[in-house]
N, C-alpha and C positions, 0 to 999 in steps of 0.2 A: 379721465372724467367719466362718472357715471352719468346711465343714466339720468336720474331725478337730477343730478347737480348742472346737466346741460338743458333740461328744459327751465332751468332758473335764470337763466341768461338769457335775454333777448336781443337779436342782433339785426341790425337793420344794414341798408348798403347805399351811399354816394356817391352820386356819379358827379360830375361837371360836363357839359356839353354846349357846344354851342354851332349849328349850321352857317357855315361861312359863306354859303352856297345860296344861302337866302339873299334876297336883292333889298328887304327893309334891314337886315343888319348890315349889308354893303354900306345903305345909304345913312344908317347908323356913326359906321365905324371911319366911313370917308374923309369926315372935318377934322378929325383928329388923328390923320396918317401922317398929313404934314410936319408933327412934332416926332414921327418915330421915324427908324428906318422901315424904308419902305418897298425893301424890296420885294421880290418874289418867296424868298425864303419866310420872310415876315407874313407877307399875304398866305402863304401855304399853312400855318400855323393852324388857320380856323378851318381850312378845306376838310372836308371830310366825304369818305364813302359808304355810309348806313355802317360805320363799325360800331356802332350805340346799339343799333339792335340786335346784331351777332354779343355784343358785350350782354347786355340784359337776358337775352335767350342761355347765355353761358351761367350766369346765374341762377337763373330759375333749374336749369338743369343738372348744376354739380356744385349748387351750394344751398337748397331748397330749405336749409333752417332758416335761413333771410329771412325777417319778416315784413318789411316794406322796403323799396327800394325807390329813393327819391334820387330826381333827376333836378338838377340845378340850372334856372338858365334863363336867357332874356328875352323874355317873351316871346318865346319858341316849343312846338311839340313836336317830336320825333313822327313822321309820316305814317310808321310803325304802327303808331299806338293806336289811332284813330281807324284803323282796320279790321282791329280784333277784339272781341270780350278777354280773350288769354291774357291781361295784363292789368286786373285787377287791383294789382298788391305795388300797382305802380306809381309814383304821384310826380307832379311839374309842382317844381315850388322855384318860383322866379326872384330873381336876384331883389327885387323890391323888398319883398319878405323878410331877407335873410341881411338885407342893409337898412331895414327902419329905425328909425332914427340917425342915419348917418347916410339920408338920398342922397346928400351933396357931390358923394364920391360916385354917382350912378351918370351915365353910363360907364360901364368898364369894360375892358377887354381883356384882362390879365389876370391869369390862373391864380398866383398868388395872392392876389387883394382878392378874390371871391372864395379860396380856402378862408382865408381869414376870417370866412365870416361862416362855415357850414354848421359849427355848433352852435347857430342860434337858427337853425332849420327846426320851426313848430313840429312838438312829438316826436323827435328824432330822439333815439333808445339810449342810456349809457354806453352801452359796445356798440359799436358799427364799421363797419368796411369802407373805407376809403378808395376807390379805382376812377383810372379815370378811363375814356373811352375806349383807347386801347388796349386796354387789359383784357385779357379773358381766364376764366376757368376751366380749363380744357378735361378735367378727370375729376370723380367723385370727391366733398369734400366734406366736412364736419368739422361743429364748432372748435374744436379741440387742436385742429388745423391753424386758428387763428386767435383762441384765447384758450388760458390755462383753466384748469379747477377750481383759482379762488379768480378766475377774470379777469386776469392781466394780459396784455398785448404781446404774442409772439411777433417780438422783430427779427427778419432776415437780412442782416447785412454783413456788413466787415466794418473792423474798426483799420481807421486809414491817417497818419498823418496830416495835419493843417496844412493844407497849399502853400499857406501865408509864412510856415516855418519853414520851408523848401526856398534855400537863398536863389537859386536857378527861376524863380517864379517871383520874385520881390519886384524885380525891375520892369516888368510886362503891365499892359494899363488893366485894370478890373473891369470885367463886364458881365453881365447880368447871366451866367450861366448858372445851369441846375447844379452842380457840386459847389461851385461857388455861396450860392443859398441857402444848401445845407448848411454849408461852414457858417456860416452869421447866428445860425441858428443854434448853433453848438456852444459858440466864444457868447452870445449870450448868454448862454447857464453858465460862462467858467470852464468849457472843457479845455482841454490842452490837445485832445484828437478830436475826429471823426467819425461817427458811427452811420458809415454809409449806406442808403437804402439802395433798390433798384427797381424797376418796375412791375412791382408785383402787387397785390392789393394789398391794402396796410389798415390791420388793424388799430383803433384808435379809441379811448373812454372818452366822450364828450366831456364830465369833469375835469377832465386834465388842462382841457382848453379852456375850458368855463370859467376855471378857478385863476390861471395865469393871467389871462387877460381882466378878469373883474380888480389883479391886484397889481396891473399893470396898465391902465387905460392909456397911456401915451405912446408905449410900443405897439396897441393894436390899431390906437389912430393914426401911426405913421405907416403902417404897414398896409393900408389900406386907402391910401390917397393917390396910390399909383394909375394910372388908367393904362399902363401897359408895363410891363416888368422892366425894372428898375435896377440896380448895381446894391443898391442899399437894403435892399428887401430879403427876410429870410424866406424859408418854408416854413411853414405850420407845421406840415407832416415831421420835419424833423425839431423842430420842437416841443414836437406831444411825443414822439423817442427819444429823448434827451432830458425832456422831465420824468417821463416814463425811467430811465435809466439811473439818473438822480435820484430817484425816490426807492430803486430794486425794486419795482414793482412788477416788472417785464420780466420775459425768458427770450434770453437771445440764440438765436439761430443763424448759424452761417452757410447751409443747404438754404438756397433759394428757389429750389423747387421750379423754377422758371427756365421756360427756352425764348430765347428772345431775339427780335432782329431791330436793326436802326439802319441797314440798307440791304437793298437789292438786286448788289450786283455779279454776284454769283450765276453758275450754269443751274439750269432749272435741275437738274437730277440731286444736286446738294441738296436743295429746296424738300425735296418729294423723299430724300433722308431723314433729314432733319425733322420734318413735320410724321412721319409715316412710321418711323424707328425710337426716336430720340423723346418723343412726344410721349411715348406710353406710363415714362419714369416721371414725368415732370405735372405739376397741378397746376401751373399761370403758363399764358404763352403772354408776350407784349411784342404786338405789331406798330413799333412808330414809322411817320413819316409812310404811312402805307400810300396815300398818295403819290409819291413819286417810284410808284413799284410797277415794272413794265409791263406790258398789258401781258405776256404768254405765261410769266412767274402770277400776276393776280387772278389771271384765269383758272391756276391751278391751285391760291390758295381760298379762295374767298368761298370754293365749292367745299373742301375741307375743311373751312370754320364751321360752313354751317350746318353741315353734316354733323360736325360735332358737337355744336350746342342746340342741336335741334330733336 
């Protein structure tokens, strides 16, 4: 991509966040615990420890063509923000906005019924970066990293057989997991596989979503009446890659570029590996579940993010 060809593409970034920590979303989300599971793992889902502002600092620092970065969420502002002039190019655009005409389904709690709805976020660009809190940018990046020379979406995944075709997997009851999600999204379009993502930030053309759901309004109203994730509900993210795909409009990539962790119970010297050696090759790191990460391993990463995107 030339230059002139990548100042013609504007690219913005979305986040979704929500403080679970807050006592008016508690008292929010309380009425309607009783209809989900409710346990600890459930309640941990919205916990968080300031990784929105490590995530946003990660952006502004190694991915600085962004040109606005909206922040999705329920009548909430990150503590962050309210500190400093450095966040200019930042905006709170609250789930109201981005559900008008359809308040019915508000309040919500679930990731998927609030993607459903990030392409009708006011002045949000054709291209934009989809991450959600946990993600970060850990090494220099450019547009070229996440869209081609005529604008099409670099996807990183693997293409991976249907769960549903795996006779070992027929007899087990279906519940609301993230692969599982994918897959709806997929046998939607007709695929026969998989085209698996992973946690990495995901480029996305708001037309692709624009145009399906304008010509599908019954898949986007059922998709979005959940108030907490559902067995029946795809991802958006994978079917704006799988339209995307359908249409060869994309380049796919199977380097994910990503170092990533989903638990914590390693000796700390792995950790100080991983992050210290391993980190230098790779452009996303995705920390989930960082909450339940022990206090002598978070001691030692949380000073390393922010060194890094600081």
């Amino acid at each position: 991509m030339t230059t002139a060809q990548t100042k013609k593409i504007k690219v913005d970034a979305v986040i979704l966040w929500v403080d679970g920590n807050d006592e008016g979303y508690k008292s929010k989300i309380s009425p309607y615990l009783e209809d989900t599971n409710s346990n600890e793992n459930f309640k941990n889902r919205y916990v968080q420890i300031n990784e929105i502002e490590h995530n946003v600092n990660s952006i502004l620092k190694h991915a600085s063509f962004v040109n606005t970065i909206f922040i999705v969420t329920d009548n909430q502002t990150p503590q962050f923000l309210k500190q400093t002039d450095k966040y200019t190019n930042v905006k709170i655009i609250d789930h109201s906005v981005i559900f008008k005409g359809f308040e019915a389904n508000l309040p919500t709690f679930n990731s998927r019924t609030i993607e459903s709805c990030i392409h009708r976020i006011p002045e949000l660009s054709e291209h934009f970066l989809y991450l959600n809190d946990d993600f970060f940018i850990i090494n220099p990046t450019t547009i070229k990293d996440f869209f081609t020379k005529n604008g099409f979406p670099i996807l990183r995944g693997l293409w991976q057989p249907l769960e549903t075709s795996k006779i070992y997997k027929k007899s087990k009851p279906e519940k609301a997991k993230h692969k599982k999600a994918q897959e709806k999204a997929a046998k939607l379009l007709g695929f026969k596989k998989l085209y698996r993502f992973k946690h990495t930030p995901h480029p996305i053309r708001k037309s692709t979503l624009v145009n399906f759901f304008n010509e599908n309004p019954d898949v986007f109203i059922e998709n979005i009446k959940h108030k907490f994730r559902n067995k029946t509900q795809f991802l958006p993210i994978a079917l704006a890659n799988h339209l995307e795909i359908q249409s060869k409009t994309c380049k796919l990539q199977k380097d994910l570029q990503l170092l990533y962790f989903r638990s914590y119970k390693k000796p700390i010297f792995w950790y100080k590996f991983k992050f210290n050696i391993l980190s230098k090759n790779k452009l996303f790191l995705g920390l989930q579940n960082l909450n339940f990460c022990p206090p002598n391993i978070l001691e030692f990463i949380l000073p390393w993010l922010k060194n890094r995107v600081n």
